[in-house]
N, C-alpha and C positions, 0 to 999 in steps of 0.2 A: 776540257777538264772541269769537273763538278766543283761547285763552292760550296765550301760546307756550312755559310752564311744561310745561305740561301735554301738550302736543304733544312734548315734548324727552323726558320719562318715559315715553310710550308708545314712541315711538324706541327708547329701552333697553329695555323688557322686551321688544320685539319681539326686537331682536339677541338677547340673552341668552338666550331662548327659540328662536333658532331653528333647532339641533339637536338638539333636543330631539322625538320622537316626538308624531305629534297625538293630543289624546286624545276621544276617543268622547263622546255625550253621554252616553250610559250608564253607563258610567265616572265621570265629574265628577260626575255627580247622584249616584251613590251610589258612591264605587269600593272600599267593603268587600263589598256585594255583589256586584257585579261579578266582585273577584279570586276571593271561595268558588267563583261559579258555572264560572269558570275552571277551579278544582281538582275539581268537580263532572263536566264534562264528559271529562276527563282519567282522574279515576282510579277514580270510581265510587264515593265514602266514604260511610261510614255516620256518621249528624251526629246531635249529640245538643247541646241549647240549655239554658244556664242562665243567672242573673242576671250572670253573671261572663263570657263569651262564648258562643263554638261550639266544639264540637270535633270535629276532620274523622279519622276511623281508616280507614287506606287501606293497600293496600302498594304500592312501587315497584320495578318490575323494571329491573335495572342495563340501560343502553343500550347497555353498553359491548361491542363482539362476544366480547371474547378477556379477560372479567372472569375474573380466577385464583382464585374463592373460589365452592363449592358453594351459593351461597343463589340461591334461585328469588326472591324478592322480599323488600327492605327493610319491616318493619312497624312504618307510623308514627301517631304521635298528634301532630295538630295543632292547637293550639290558640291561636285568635286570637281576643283579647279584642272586647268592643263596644266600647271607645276605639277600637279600630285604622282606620286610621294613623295617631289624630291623638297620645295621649300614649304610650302602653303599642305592647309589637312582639308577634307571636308568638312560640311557644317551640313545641320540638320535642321528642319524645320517643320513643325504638325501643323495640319488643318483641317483640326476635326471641328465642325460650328457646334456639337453638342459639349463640348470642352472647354474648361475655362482658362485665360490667357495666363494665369499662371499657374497654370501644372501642364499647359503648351510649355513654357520657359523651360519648365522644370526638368522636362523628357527632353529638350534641345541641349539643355547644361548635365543632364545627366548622360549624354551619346559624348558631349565632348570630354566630361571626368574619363569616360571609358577609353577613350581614344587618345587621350592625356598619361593614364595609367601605363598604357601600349607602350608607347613610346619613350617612357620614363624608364622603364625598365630593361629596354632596350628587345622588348621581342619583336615579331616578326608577323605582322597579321592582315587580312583582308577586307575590303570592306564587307564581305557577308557577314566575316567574322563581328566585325563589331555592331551590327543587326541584332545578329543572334545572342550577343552580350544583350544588346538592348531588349529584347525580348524576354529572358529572365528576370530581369530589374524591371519591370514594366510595370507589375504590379505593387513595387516596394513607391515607384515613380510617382505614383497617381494616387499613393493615400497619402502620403505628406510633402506636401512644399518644404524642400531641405534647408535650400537658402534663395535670396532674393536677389537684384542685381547692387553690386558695391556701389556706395556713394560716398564721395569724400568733399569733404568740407574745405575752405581753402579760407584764408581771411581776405579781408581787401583790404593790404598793406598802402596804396598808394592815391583813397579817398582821405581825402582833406576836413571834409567835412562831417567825419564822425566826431571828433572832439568837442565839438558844437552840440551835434545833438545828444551825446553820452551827456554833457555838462547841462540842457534842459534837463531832461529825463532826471537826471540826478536829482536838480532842483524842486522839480513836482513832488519827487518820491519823501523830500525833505520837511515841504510843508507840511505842519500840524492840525488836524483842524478838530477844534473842542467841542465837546457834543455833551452834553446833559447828563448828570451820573444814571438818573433815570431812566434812559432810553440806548445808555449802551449796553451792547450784549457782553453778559459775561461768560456765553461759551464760546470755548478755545476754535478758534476754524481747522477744519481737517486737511493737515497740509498732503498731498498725493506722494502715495509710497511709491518710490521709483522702484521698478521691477527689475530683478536680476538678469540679465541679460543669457541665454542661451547658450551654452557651450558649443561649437562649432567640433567636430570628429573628425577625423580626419579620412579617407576611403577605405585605407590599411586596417583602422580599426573598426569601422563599418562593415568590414568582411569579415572578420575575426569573428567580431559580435553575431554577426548573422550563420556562423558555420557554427557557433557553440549553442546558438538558440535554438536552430535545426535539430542539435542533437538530443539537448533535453528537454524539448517537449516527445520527439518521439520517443524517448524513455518513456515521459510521463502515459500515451498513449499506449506502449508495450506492456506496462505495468500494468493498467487502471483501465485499459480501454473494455475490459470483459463486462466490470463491476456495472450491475442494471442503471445508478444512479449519475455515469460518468456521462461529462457532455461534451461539445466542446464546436466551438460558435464558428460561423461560415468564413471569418478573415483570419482566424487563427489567432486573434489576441487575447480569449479568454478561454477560461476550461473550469465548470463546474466540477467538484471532484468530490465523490462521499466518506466522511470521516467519522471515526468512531473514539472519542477520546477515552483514552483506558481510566480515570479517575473521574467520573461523571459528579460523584457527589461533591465534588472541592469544586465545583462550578459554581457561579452564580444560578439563581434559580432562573433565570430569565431567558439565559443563554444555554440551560441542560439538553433544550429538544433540537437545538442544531444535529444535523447530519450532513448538509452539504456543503461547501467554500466555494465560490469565485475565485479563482486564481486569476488575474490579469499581468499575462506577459505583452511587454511592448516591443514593437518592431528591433527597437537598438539597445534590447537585452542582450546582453548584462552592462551596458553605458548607461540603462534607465533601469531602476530598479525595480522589481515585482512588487506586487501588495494582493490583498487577499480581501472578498468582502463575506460575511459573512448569512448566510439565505433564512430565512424563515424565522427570525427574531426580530425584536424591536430596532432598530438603529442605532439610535442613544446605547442601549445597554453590550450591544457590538462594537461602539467604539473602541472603550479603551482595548480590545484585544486588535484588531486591525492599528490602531497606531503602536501597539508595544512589536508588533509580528513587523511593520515598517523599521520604529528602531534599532529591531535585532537585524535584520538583514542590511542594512545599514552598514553592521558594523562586520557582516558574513557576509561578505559579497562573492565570494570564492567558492562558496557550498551550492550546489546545482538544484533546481527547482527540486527535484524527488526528495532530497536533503530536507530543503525548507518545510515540502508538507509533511517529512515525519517530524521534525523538532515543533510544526504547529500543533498537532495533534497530540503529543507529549504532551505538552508545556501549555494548551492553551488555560488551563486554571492559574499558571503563574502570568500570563499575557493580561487575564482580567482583572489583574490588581494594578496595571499601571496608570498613573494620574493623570488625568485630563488636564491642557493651561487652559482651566475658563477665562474668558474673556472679559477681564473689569473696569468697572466705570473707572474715568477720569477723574482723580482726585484735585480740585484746584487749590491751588495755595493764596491764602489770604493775603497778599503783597501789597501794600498799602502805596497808593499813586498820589502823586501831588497835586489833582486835581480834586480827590473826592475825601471826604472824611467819614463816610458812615460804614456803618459794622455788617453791611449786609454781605459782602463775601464771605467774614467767617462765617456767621451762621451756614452762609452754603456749603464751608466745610467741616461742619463739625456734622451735619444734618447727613452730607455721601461718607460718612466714615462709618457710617452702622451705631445703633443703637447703645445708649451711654446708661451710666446708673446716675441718681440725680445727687445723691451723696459724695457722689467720687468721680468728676466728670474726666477725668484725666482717663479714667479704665473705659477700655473699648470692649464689646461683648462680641466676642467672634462665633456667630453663627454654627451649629450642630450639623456633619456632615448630613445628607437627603438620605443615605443610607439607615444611619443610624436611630431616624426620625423612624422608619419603618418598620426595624426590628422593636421596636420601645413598642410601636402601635399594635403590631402584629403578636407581641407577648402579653398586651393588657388587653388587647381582645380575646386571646386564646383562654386568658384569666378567667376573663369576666363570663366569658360564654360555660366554662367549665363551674364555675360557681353555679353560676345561674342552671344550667343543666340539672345538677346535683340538688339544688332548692326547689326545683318544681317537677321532679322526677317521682310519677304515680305507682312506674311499675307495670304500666299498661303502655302501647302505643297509640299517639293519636290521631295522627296520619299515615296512612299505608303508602309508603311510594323508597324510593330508590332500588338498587340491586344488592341482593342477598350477600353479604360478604361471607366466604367460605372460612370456616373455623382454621386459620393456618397459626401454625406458632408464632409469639409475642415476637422473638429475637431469632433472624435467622442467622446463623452462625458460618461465618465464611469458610469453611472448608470442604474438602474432598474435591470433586469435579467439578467445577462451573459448567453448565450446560446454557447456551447464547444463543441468537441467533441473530447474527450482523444482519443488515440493509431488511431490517422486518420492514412489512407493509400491510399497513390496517387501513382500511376504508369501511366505516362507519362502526369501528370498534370502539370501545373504551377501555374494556377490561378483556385478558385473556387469558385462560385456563390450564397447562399441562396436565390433565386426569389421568389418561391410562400411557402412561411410556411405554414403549419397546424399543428394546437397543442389542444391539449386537458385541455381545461381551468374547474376551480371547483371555484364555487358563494363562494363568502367570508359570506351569510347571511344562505342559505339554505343548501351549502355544495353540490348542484347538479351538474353534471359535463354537460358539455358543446361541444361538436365539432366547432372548427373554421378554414376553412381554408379560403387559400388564402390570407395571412394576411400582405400587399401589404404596401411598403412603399410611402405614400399619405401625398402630399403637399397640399397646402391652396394656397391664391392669393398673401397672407403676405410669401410664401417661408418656412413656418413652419409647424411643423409636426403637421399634423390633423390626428388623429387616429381613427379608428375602432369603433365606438359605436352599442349594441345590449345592449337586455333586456333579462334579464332569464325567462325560460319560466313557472318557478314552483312561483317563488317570486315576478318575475320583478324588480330587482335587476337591477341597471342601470351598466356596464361593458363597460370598453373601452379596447381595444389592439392596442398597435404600436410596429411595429417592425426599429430598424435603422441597416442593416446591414453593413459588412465586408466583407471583400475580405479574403479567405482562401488560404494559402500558404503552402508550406514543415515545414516552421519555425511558424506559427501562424495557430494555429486550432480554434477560436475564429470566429462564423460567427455571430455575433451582440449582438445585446441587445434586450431585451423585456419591455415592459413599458407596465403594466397592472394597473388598477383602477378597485375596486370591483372584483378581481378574483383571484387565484394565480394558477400557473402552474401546469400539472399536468403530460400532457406526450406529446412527439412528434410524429405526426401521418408521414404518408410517404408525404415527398416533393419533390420539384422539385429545381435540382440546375442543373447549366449550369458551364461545362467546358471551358478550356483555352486550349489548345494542346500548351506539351513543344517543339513541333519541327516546329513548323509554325505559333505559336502565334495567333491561331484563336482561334473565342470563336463555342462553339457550338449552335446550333439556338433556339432559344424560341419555344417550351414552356421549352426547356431542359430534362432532365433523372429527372426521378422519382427513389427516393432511400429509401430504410427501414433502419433501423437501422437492425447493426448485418448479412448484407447482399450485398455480393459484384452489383453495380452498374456498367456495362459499356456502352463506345459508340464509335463509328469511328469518327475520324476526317474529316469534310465534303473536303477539303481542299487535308491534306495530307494522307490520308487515315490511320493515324496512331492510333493504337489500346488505348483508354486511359478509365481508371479503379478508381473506390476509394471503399473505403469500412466503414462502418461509424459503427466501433465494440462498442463504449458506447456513451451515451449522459449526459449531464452534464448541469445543469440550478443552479446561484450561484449568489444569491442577492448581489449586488455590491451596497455599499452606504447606507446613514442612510434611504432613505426613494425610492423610484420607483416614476415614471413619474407618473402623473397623469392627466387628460384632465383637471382640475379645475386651472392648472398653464399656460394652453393655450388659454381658453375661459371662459366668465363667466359661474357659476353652472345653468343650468335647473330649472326654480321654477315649486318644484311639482306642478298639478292642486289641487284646492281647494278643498274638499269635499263640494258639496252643498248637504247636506241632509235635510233640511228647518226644523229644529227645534233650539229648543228654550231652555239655560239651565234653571228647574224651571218652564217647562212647559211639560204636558203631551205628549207623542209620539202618531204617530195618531192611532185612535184607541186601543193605551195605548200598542203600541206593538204588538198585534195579530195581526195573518196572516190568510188565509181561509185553513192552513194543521193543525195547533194548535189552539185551540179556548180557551183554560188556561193559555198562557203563556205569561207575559206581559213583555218583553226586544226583545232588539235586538241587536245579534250577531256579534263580529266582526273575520273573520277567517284569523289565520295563514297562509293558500294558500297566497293568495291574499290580505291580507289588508282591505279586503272590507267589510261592514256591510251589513248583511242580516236579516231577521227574526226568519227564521232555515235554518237547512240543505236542504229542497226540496226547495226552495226558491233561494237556491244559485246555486245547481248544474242546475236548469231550465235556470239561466240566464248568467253562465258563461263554459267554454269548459274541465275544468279541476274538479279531482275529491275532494271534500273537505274535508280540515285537522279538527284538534282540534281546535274550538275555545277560545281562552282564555282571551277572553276582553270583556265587553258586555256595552249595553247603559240601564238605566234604563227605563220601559213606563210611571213612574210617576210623577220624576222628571228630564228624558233624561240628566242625567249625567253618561260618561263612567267611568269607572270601571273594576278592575279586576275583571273574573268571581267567580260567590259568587254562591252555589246552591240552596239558599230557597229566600234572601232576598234582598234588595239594599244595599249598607254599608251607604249612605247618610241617606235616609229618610227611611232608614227603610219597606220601603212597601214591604206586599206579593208577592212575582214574579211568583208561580206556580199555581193560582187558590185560591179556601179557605182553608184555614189555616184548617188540622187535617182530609179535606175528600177528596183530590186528590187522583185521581190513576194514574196521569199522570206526565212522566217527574220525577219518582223515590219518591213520594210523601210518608207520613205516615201514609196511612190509610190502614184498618184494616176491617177484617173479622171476627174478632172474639166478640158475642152478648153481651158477658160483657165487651168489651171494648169500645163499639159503644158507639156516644151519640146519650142520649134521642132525639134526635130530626133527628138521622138518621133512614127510614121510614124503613130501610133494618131489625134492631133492633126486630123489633116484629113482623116481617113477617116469617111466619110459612114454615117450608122444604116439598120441594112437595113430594105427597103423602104418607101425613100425615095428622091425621082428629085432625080437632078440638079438643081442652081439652086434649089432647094427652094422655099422663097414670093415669091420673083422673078419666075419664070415663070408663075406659078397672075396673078401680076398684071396681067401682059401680055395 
């Protein structure tokens, strides 16, 4: 008889067990031999057997493709007791002579974390298994020492004779000994700042942290890895990355020609926080943006690297206002000792507090930020030089030298299109030109695209921009383009605006810019270098024959402003021409409509191509160059009132539009071939099928 005890036990361990991997008999009957022959097959070890276990001396070549550390193989000693698995674990040991003894410990203490984890959790694993574990951490192993071996302190409760020597000790430390007010120091000694101790992680969170760092730098790589200026270093802990901050002019002047950032993530991100340094600027003037980007993340530890570099990129003109703690002298306080009586420490404090007025010694004069100093200087030179210009100004030039500045308007006014071009690259430019645009414009009415070049910035008699006007060639869509350019720099990639009416942009064809040469300030000659996009440009300087290069890797077109130029704000609008089509609403169309290709059809046509009324289709394509659309508007021939197209009738008065009512075959009409549907009075009705006699099966019955 079955016990339903015992039945309900086998139930659970079934469950329990059944995620769990099957195991071999070979295994279960013996699984210490098993796992050696395991590592046997693998690595090839030389074994040596004593009372106390085996020991396996192997080496292990990293798996890893792109491991950062010169060693051809790991050389290990392993030894697993004869308990194993049941009380006693294996223990590990490297002996590699190029390695030093503690990052040996470290891969010894980091085989037993792994095989400590095992078993805590209560799985189920082998020794290759925990090899193989050890071989992904290998290289987390060997770039930092985690931790060291514990050592604890213990007192020695049952010496006698400490109380004796604490009570010397004390004594010495007690004596006074006077020394000369002259010859003693009165600066303070620097006592050693004890350093904050380490936080310790625990392996749980060590794993966490390294499966969420995995995933956002490969973001940052998926994102950014195309962009020409993105880097990113051989261990993985840093990543040059290129930025464009959208508000350049609220920048410090020092810090406008950034384009790149260091990002440095560390191994036990997000346990250690990121920071950012900043490339091709002074240091000083980077600071305060790299420590505000530190206290913000600080306080966003939750937002994932991609996060951080868009709120950097944002934000970095508000990151540059943050305050530095400069570092200040030690103020001493005059504290009067009962061995000295002269006045020589105050004066040393009144002398480190900064400069006094001699009337009012009590008022301290607190020093003018360095910033402020600058602009003061940089506004009385600007003064002085503008004066001075202006008083000794002949009228004549007296030295011939710099580059020609091209006449552009005083104040360029931010609207219509922005036209950019991110990650520009100038080698031995200074200055750089857009002259002749070409861009690829699309009809705002028909959606047709368009080629324009040459799109030339053209003044009027009044000094104001007169733009571009053309017709589309599908719609006739009235289209204007103006272009107002800039001058492109190392710090401003911004070469104008576009100002379109009836079009929007669509792409930029190859143009022509003119260089500046940075070593002799010449410009290069018109018509200038033709450049593509995504394609290095060069050319010599006619001058000093110096090599100069740009490369134009994205383009960028970014409606600036509630609305784009328009021509209708510079001249009055064009009145269309009038249709004269000589009719009459409420009076018949001539000929009631027809034409000599349809002789049923009494409307006429108005076509989507063009706008224009015809009679039909041949009618239109005879008297115009393009091929014709759907019509979807027509004029009645009854009472020549337009209308949307209707296919039987007029919607006003109602009249027949295709012929007579029930016997058209033309233009989709409802008539019918069939002798019981015909009417009496169509002649087709009782007209006999050829060859067939009269009377038809009447007379065959006869």
């Amino acid at each position: 008889m079955n016990d339903p005890s015992l039945a309900a036990g086998n139930m659970t361990s079934t469950s329990s067990t059944a995620a769990q991997r099957p195991i071999s008999k070979a295994e279960s009957s013996n699984p210490r031999e098993f796992q050696i022959n395991q590592l046997r097959r693998r690595f090839r070890p030389t074994e040596s057997t004593d009372d106390v276990g085996t020991t396996l001396t192997f080496g292990m070549a990293p798996s890893d493709p792109d491991f950062p550390f010169e060693m051809d193989k790991l050389q290990c000693v392993l030894h697993v007791p004869l308990s194993y698995p049941g009380r006693e674990r294996p223990t590990l040991k490297v002996t590699n002579s190029e390695m030093g003894s503690a990052f040996q410990d470290n891969i010894a203490r980091g085989f037993d974390d792994i095989v400590d984890s095992t078993l805590r959790s209560g799985g189920r694993a082998t020794l290759l298994t925990w090899m193989n574990a050890l071989d992904r951490h290998l290289e987390r192993l060997l770039t930092t020492t985690e931790r060291g071996p514990t050592l604890k302190f213990v007192p020695n409760v049952g010496s006698k004779q400490k109380p004796e020597s604490q009570a010397i000790v004390e004594g010495v430390k007690s004596l006074a000994v006077s020394t000369p007010a002259s010859t003693q120091d009165t600066k303070p000694k620097s006592l050693p700042v004890p350093e904050a101790p380490s936080r310790i992680y625990t392996a749980e969170e060590k794993s966490q942290a390294e499966k969420r760092r995995a995933v956002e730098t490969k973001q940052i790589e998926a994102r950014l890895g195309r962009l020409p200026l993105f880097q990113k270093s051989k261990d993985g802990l840093s990543f040059v990355i290129p930025i464009q901050p959208p508000k350049p002019d609220r920048l410090p002047i020092s810090i406008r020609s950034v384009k790149t950032v260091k990002l440095l993530v560390p191994l036990l991100y997000p346990l250690e926080q990121s920071s950012v340094e900043l490339q091709g600027v002074d240091r000083a003037e980077a600071r305060p943006v790299e420590v505000g980007f530190a206290q913000w993340v600080e306080g966003n530890s939750k937002l994932n690297l991609m996060s951080q570099i868009n709120y950097l990129t944002a934000n970095m003109h508000n990151f540059a206002k943050t305050p530095l703690e400069t570092p200040q002298e030690p103020v001493f306080d005059a504290s009067p000792e009962p061995f000295t009586g002269s006045k020589a420490p105050e004066n040393t404090s009144t002398t480190t507090r900064g400069p006094t007025l001699e009337d009012r010694p009590h008022v301290h004069v607190v020093p003018r930020p360095p910033e402020w100093t600058v602009g003061e200087r940089s506004s009385e030179s600007e003064g002085t030089d503008m004066t001075e210009s202006e008083d000794d100004f002949t009228g004549e030039d007296e030295e011939d030298g710099g580059a020609p500045v091209p006449a552009l308007p005083e104040t360029t006014v931010e609207r219509g299109v922005a036209l950019s071009f991110p990650f520009l690259e100038l080698y031995g430019i200074e200055l750089l030109e857009l002259v002749g645009l070409s861009i690829t414009v699309k009809c705002d009415r028909c959606k047709e695209q368009m080629d324009v070049k040459n799109v030339a910035q053209v003044k009027d008699k009044a000094d104001a921009l007169s733009p571009k006007v053309e017709s589309c060639k599908k719609c006739a869509n009235t289209m204007s383009f103006g272009f107002r350019r800039q001058l492109i720099h190392p710090n401003s990639n911004r070469a104008g605006y576009l100002d379109l009416d009836g079009c929007t942009i669509a792409d930029l064809l190859p143009s022509s810019f003119i260089p500046t040469c940075a070593e002799c300030s010449s410009s290069f000659p018109a018509p200038g270098v033709v450049a593509v996009r995504g394609e290095s440009a060069s050319a010599s300087c006619r001058q000093c024959h110096r090599k100069m290069v740009f490369k134009l890797p994205e383009v960028k077109f970014l409606r600036v402003g509630s609305a784009a130029f328009t021509s209708r704000n510079q001249a009055l609008p064009r009145k269309k021409p009038k249709e004269a089509l000589g009719i009459v609403a409420g009076q018949e169309l001539p000929r009631r409509g027809r034409c000599s290709h349809y002789g049923k059809s009494y409307r006429w046509f108005r076509f989507s191509c063009c706008a224009k009324v015809f009679p039909c289709d041949k009618c239109h394509d005879a008297e115009t160059d393009h091929p014709n659309e759907h019509a979807n508007r027509m004029i009645c021939g009854f009472c020549s009132r337009e209308q949307i197209y209707r296919p039987e009738n007029c919607g006003v008065c109602r009249a027949v539009l295709i012929g007579k009512a029930g016997s058209g075959f033309w233009e989709g009409g409802k008539g019918t071939r069939n002798k019981v549907l015909m009417s009496r009075k169509d002649p087709r009705k009782y007209k006999r099928r050829p060859g067939s006699t009269p009377g038809g099966s009447s007379s065959k019955k006869k």
